[in-house]
C-alpha positions as CSV (number, residue, x, y, z in Angstrom):
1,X,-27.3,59.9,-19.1
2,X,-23.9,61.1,-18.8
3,X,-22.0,61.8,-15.6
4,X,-18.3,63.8,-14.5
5,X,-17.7,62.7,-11.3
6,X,-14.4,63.9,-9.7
7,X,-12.4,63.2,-6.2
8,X,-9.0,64.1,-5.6
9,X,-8.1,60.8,-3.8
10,X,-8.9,56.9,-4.7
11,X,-10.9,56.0,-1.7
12,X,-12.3,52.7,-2.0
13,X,-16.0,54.0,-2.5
14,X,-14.9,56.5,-5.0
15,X,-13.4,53.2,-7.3
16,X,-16.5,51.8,-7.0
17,X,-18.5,55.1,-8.0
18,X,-16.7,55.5,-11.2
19,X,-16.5,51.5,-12.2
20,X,-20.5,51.4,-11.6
21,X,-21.0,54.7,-13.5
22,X,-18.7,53.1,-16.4
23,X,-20.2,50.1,-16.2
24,X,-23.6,51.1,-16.5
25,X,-22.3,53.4,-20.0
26,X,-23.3,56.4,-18.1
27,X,-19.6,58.1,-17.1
28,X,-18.7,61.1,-19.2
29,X,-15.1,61.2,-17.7
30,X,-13.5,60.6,-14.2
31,X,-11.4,63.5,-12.6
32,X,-8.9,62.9,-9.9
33,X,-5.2,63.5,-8.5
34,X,-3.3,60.4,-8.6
35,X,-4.3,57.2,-10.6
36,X,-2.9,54.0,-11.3
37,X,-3.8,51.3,-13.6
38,X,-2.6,47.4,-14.1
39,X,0.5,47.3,-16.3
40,X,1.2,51.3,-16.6
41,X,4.6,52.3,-16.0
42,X,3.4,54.3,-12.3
43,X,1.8,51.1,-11.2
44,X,4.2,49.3,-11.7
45,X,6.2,52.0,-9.7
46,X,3.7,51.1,-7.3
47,X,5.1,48.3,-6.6
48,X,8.9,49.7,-4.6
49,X,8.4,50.8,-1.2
50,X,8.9,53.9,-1.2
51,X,6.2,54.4,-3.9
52,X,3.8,52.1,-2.4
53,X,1.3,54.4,-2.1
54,X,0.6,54.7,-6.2
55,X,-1.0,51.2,-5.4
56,X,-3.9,52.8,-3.2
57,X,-4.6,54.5,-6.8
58,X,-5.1,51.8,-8.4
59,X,-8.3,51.7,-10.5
60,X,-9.8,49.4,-13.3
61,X,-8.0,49.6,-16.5
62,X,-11.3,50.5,-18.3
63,X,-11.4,53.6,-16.5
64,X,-8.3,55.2,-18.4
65,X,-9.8,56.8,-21.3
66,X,-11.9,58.6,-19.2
67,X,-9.9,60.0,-16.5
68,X,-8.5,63.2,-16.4
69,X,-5.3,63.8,-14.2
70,X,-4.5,66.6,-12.1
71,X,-1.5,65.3,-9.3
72,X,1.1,68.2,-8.5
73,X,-0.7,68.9,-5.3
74,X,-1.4,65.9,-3.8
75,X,2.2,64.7,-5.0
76,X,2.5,67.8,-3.3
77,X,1.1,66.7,0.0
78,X,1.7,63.1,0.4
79,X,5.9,64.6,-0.6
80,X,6.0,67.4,2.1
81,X,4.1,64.5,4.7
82,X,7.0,62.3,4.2
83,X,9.8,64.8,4.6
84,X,8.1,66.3,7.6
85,X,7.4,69.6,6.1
86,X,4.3,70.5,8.3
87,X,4.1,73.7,7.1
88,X,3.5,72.8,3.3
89,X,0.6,70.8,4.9
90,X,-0.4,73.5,7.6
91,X,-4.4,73.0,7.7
92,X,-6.1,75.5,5.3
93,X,-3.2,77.5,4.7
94,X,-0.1,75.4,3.0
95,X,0.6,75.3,-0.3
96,X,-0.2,71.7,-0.6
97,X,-2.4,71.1,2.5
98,X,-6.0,69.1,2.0
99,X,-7.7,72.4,1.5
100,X,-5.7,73.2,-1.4
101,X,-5.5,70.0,-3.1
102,X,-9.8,69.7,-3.3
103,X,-9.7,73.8,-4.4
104,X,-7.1,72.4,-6.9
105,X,-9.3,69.8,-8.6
106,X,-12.5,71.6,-8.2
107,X,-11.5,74.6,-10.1
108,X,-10.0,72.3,-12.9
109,X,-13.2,70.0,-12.9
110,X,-15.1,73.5,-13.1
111,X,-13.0,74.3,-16.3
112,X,-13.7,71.3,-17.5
113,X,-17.1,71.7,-17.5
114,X,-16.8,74.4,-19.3
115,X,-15.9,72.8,-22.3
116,X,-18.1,70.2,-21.6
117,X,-20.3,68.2,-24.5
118,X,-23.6,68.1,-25.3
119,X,-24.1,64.9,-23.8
120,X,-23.5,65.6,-20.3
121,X,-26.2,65.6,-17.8
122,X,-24.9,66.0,-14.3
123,X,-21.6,66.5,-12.0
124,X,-20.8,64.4,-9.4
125,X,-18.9,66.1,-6.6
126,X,-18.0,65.4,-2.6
127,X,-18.0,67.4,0.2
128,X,-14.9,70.2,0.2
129,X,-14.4,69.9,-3.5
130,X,-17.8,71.3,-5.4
131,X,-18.1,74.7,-5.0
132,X,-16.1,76.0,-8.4
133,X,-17.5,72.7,-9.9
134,X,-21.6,72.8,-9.2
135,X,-21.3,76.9,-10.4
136,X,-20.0,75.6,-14.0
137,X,-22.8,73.3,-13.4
138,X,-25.2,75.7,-13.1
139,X,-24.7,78.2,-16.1
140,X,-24.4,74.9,-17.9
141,X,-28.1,73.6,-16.9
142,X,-26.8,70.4,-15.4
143,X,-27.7,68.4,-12.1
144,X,-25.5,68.7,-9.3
145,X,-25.5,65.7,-6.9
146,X,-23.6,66.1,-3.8
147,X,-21.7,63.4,-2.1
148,X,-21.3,63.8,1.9
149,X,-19.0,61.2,2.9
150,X,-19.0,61.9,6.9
151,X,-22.2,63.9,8.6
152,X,-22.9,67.7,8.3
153,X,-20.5,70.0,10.3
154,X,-23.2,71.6,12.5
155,X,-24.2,68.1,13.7
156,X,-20.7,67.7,14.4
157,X,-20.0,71.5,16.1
158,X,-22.6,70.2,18.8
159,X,-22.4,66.4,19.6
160,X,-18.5,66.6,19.1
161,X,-18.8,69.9,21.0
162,X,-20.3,68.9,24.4
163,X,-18.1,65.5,24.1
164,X,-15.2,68.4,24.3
165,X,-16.8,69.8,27.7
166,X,-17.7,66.5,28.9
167,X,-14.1,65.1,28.8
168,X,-11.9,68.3,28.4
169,X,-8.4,65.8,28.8
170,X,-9.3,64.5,25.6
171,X,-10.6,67.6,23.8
172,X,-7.4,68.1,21.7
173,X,-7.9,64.9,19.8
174,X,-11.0,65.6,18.3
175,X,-9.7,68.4,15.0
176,X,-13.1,69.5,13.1
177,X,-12.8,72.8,15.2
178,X,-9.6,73.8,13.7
179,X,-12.2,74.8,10.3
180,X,-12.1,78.4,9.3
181,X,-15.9,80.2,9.1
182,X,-15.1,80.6,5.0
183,X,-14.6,77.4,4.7
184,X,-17.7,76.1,6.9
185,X,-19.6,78.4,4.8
186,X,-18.1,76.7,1.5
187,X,-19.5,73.7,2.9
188,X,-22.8,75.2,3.3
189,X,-23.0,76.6,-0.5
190,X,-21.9,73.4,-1.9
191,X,-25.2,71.8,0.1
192,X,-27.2,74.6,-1.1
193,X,-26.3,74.3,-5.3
194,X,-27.2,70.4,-4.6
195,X,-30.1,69.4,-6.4
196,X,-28.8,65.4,-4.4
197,X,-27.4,64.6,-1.7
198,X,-26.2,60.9,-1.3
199,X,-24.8,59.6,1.9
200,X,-23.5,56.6,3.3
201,X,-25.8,55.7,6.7
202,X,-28.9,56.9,8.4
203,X,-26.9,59.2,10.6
204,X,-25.1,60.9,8.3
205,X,-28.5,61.4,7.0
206,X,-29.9,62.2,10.4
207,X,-26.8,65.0,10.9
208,X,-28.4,67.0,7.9
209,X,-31.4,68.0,9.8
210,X,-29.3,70.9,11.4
211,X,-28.8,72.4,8.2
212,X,-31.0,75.2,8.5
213,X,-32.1,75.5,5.1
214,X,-34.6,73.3,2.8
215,X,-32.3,70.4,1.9
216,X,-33.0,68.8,-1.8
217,X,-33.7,64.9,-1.7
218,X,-31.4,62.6,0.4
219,X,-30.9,59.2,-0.9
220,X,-28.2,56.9,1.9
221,X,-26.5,54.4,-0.4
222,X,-24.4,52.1,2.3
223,X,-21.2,51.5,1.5
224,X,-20.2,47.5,0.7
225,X,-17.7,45.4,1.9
226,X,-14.3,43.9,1.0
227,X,-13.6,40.6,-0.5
228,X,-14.7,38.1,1.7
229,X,-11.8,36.3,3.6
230,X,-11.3,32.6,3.8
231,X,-13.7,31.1,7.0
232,X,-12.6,31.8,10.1
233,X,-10.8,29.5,12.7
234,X,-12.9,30.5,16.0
235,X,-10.9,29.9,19.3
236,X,-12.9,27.7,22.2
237,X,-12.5,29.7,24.9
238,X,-11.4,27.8,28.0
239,X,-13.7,29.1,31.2
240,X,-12.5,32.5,32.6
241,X,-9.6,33.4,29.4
242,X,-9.5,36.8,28.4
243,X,-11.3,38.3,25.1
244,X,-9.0,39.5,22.7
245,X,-10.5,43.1,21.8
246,X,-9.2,45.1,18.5
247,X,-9.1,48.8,17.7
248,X,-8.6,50.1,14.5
249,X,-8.6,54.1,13.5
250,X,-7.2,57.0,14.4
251,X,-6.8,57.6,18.3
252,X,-9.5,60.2,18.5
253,X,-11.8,60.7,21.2
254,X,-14.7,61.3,18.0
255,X,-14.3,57.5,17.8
256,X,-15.1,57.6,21.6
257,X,-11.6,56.0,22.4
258,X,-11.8,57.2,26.0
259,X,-15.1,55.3,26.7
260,X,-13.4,52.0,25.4
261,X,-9.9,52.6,27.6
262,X,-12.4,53.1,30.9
263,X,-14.4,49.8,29.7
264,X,-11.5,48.3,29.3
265,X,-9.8,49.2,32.2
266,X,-13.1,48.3,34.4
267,X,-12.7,44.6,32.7
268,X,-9.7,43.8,34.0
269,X,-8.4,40.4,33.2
270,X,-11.7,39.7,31.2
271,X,-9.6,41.0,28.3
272,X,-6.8,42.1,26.5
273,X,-7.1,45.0,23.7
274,X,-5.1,45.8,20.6
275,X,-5.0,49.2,19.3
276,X,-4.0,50.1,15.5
277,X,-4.0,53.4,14.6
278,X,-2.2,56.9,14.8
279,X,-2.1,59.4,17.7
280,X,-4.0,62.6,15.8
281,X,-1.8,65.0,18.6
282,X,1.2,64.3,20.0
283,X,0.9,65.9,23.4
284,X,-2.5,65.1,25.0
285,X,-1.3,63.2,28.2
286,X,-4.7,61.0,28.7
287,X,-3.5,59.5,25.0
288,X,-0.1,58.9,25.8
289,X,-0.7,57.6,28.8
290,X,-3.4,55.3,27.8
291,X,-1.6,53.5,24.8
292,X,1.1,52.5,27.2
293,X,-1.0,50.2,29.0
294,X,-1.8,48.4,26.2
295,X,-0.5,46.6,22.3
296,X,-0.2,49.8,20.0
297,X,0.6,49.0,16.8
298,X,0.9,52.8,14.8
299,X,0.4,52.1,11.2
300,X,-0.2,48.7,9.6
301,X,-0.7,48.0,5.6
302,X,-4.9,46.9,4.7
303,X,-3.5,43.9,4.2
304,X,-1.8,43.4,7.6
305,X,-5.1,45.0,9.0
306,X,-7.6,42.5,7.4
307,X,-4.8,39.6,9.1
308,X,-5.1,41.2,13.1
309,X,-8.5,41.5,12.5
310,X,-8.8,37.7,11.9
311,X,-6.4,37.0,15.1
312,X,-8.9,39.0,17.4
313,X,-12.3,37.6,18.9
314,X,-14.2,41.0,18.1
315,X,-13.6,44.6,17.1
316,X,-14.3,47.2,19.2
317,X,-15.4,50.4,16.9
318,X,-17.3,52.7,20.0
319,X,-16.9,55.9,17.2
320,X,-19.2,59.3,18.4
321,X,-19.5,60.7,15.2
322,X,-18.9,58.6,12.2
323,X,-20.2,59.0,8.1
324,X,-19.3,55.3,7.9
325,X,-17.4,53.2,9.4
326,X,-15.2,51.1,6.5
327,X,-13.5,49.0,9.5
328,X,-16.8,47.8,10.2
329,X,-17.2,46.2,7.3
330,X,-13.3,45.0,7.1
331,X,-14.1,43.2,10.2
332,X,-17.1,41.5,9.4
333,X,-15.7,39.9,6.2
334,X,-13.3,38.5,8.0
335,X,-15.8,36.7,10.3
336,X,-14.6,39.0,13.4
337,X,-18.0,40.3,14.7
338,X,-18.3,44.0,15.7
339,X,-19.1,46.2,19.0
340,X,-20.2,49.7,17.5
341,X,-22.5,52.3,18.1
342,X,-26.1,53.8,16.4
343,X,-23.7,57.1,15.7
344,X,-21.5,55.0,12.5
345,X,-23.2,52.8,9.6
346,X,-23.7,49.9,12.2
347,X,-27.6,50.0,11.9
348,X,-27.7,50.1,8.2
349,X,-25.5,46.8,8.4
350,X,-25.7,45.2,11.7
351,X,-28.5,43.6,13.4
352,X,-28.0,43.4,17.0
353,X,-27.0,40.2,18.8
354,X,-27.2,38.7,15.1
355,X,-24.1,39.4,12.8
356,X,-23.3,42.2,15.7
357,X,-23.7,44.4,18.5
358,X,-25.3,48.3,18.9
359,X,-24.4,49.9,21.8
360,X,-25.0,53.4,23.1
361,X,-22.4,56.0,21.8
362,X,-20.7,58.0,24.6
363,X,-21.2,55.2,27.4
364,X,-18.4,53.2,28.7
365,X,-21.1,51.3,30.9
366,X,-23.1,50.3,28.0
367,X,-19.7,48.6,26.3
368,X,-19.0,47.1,29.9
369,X,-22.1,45.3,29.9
370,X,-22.3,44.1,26.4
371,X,-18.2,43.1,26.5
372,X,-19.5,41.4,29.7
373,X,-22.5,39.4,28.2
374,X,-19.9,38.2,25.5
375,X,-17.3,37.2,28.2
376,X,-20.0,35.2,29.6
377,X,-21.3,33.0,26.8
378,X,-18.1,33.3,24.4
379,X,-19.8,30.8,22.0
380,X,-21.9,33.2,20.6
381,X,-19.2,34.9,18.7
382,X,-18.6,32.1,16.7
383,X,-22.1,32.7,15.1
384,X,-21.9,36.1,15.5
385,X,-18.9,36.1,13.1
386,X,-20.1,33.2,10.7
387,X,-23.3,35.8,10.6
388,X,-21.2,38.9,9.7
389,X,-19.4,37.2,7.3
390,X,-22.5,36.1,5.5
391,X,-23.5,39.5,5.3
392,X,-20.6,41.2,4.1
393,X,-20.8,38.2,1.3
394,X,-23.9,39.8,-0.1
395,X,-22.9,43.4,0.0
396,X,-19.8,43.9,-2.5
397,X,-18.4,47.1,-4.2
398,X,-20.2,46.0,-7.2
399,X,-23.4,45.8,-5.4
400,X,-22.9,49.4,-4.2
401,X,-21.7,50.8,-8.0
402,X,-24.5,49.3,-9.4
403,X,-27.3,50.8,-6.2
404,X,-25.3,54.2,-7.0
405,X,-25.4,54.7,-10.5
406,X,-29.4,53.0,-10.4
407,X,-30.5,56.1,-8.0
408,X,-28.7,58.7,-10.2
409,X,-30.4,57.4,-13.6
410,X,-33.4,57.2,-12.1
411,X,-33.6,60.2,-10.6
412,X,-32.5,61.9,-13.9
413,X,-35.2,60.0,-15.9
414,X,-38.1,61.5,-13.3
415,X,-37.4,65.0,-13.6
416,X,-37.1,65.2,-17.1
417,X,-40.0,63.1,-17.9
């Protein structure tokens, strides 16, 4: 079986899709934006500041005979993001805004496809970037497996919704409203050409029920976890010293942010909290005021990220409406055990009070009282961590490549035999 998968960025699971597809002899060619591999002249580029990003591109050397190339747009974007030229970025609407730079590379994947060879058997496209792609598909006779990173939009439209009404002050953070109809519909048509749909957690999963079609199959592959860090140096917290509490991702209230500054604040002395991660608006007031009462640190490299995790006691991660979660799992293979909620990947990974915590989503209370119950018998985050870590040890990008391209083969070799 033969595969074109295509993405227009290098996230980390999309590496991992197209080393497991190659490594399995099943990839027919990779398509993306920007790519880098070990010892080219733009990696190497990679490695001056101001190109530093090239380096987030990076993807096995193997893979370069396959990959096609496509980057003026998202040189485009990430360009026009570091002069400040909003408008080039404008959602849906600038010249090289996210919109356009998926339209970009599906229409050249779809052209592609075109002139395809006989030995393909399916495309492997993600959510805002298979529309032009699974109609080549089609006419072509091939299988069209869908790839929704974060849960379905009307899932989001409602639980993100009455979070808006709920706590109005911090409406303005949460962005999936901003989506023009045409291009919540181009959502919908990608799901409805799917003949697979592969997710990351049981609630991305769960947010396809309020598609109001019939779905096709829905497989949830879990994401893995980074290299596992060296063990962990626990602190032996002396009798009434605070926890130190982390916070990585974007300042949204869709990762519940509010109901962590009220927990927070209603903990008092019990602990001290470190936020990492970017304002999403510049001018809601509940934000700006909250990030003054506490460590803010704006933007830090992974590297630096994976390092404060280590320094803290336990990372807070209360999200309301996550596909995934990847900071989950950068915590845990650190050893720094994780508060989350049944609305990321948390119950695909996490055990509760074992290798972490599940706590209600939308309820400061609920992280009060489980904060609390770790403030008052600190020793269990030692085994907490040691747990987490132990997990994420079993679970690599490898793990997940191989589980990916496995399903799709499989799949493949049942409805054609």
């Amino acid at each position: 079986m033969k595969v074109i998968l295509s993405h227009p960025t290098g996230n980390a699971f999309v590496r991992a899709a197209a080393k497991g597809f190659l490594d399995e002899d099943m990839l027919y060619n990779f398509n993306t934006a920007v790519a880098s591999f070990p010892g080219s002249l733009i990696d190497k580029m990679g490695g001056i500041r101001p190109f530093s990003e090239i380096r987030r591109r990076r993807f096995d050397a193997r893979l370069r005979p396959f990959t096609n190339l496509w980057p003026w747009k998202e040189v485009g974007r990430l360009t026009a993001m570091r002069m400040g030229l909003n408008s080039l970025v404008k959602h849906e609407n600038g010249l090289f805004c996210v919109d356009a730079v998926y339209k970009y590379q599906d229409r050249n994947t779809a052209r592609l496809i075109d002139r395809k060879g006989e030995k393909v058997n399916a495309v492997y496209a993600y959510e805002d970037g298979a529309v032009a792609s699974f109609e080549a598909a089609k006419k072509q006779g091939l299988e069209c497996i869908y790839d929704l990173p974060i849960g379905y939009w009307r899932a989001a439209r409602d639980l993100l919704g009455e979070e808006r009404r709920l706590t109005p002050e911090w409406a303005s953070t949460i962005k999936g409203f901003a989506d023009s109809e045409m291009k919540l519909a181009r959502k919908d048509k990608e799901i409805s050409m799917a003949d697979r749909i592969i997710v990351a957690s049981k609630f991305t999963a769960d947010t396809l029920k309020y598609y109001p079609d019939s779905l096709p199959p829905v497989k949830v592959i879990p994401y893995a976890f980074p290299k596992v860090g060296k063990p962990k140096r626990y602190r032996k917290l002396l009798k009434n010293e605070a926890l130190k509490l982390l916070f990585v991702g974007g300042l949204s209230q869709r990762k519940g942010i509010a109901y962590l500054f009220k927990a927070v604040e209603a903990l008092g002395e019990k602990v001290e909290l470190t936020l990492v991660g970017q304002k999403p608006v510049s001018n809601c007031k509940a934000l700006n005021t909250a990030v003054n009462s506490y460590r803010w640190i704006p933007t830090l490299s992974h590297e630096k990220v994976l390092k404060v995790m280590r320094e803290h006691d336990i990372l807070v991660f209360p999200s309301l409406f996550e596909g995934f979660g990847l900071v989950i799992t950068e915590a845990m293979s650190q050893g720094t055990p994780v508060i989350t909620t049944q609305r990321t990947a948390g119950p695909d990974l996490i055990n509760n009070d074992e290798n972490g915590w599940i706590v209600e989503a939308g309820s400061d209370k609920a992280l009060i009282s489980k904060i609390e119950e770790i403030y008052q018998n600190p020793e269990i985050i030692e085994r907490v961590g040691k747990a987490a870590m132990e997990t994420a040890r079993q679970r690599t990008w490898e793990t997940y490549g191989k589980e990916l391209a496995k399903a799709v083969s499989e799949n493949h070799e049942h409805i054609n035999a």
